[in-house]
Structures are given as C-alpha cells and as structure tokens.
C-alpha positions as CSV (number, residue, x, y, z in Angstrom):
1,X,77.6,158.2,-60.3
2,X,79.7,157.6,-63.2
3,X,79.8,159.6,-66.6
4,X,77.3,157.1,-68.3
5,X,74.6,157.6,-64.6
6,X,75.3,154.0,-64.1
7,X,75.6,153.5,-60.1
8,X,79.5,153.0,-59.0
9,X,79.8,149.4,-58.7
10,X,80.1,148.2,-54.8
11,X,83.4,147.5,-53.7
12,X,85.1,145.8,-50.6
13,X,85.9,148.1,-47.5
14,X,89.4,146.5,-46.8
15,X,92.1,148.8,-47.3
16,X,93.5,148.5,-51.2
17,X,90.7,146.5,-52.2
18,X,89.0,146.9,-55.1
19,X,87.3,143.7,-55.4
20,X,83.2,143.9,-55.7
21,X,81.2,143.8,-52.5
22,X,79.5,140.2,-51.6
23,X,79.0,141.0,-47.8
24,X,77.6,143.5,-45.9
25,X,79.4,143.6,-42.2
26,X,77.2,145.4,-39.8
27,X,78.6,146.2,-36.9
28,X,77.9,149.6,-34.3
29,X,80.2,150.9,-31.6
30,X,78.2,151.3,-28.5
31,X,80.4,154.1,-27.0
32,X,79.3,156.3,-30.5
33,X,76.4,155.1,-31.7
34,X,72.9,154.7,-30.2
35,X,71.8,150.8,-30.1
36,X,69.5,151.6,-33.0
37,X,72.5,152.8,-35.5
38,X,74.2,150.0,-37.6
39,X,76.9,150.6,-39.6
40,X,78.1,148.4,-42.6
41,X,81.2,147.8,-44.3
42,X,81.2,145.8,-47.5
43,X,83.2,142.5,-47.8
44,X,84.5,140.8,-50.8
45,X,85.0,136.6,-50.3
46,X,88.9,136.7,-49.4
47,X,88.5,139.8,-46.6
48,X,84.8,139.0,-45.0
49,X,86.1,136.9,-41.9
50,X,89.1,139.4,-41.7
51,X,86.4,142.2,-41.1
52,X,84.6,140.2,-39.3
53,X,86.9,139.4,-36.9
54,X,88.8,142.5,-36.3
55,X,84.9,143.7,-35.4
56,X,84.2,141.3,-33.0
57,X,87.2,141.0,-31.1
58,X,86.3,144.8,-30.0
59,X,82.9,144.0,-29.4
60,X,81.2,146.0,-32.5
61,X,79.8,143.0,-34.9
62,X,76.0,142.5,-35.4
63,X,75.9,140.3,-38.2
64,X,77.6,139.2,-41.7
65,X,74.9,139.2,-44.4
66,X,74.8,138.9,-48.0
67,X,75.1,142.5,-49.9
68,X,72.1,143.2,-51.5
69,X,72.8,146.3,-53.8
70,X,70.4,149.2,-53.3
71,X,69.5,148.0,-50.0
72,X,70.6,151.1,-47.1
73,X,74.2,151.2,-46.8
74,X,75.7,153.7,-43.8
C-alpha cells in the first residue's frame, strides 16, 4: 500500500516497465507447478504478445486475458 492506503496501481511485468497493467498472462510451468497452479504476469498493450510469446514458445501459456484489478493475481 501507499502512504495515502490507496492500492499500488498495477503495473506491466516486462522488465523496465512501468506502464499500467491491461493484461493478465497466465501461464504455468509443468516441470514446477501442479496442473492446477496458474501463474500471471501483467501486460501493458506494447509488451502483451512479447510475453506471450516468449511463454509459449517454451510451452508455459494458458491464456491472455484482460486484467481485472482485484481479481487473484499469483
């Protein structure tokens, strides 16, 4: 939380980016995690399909959804 209890705004995943969050990225790596687990990474416009991509070229993406704030994030 901030000084004023606001929530931190949401912000993009990609390294150096502090643009807000408009995607969620959920993704899981079977070798780690049980098929249950999803993890997300947030996306802004300009680095969603970079995410995207560099997940599902390994294997890892479930989905690319728009980020609902306050919804689960892990």
């Amino acid at each position: 939380m901030t000084s004023d209890d606001s929530p931190a705004p949401a912000i993009c995943s990609a390294k150096g980016c502090r643009l807000p969050a408009a995607w969620s990225v959920v993704w899981n790596n079977p070798k780690l995690h049980t098929p249950d687990r999803r993890k997300v990474w947030l996306a802004c416009e300009e680095h969603r399909q970079h995410l995207a991509d560099f997940l599902d070229v390994r294997g890892f993406l479930i989905e690319v959804e728009p980020f609902r704030p306050g919804a689960a994030q892990d």
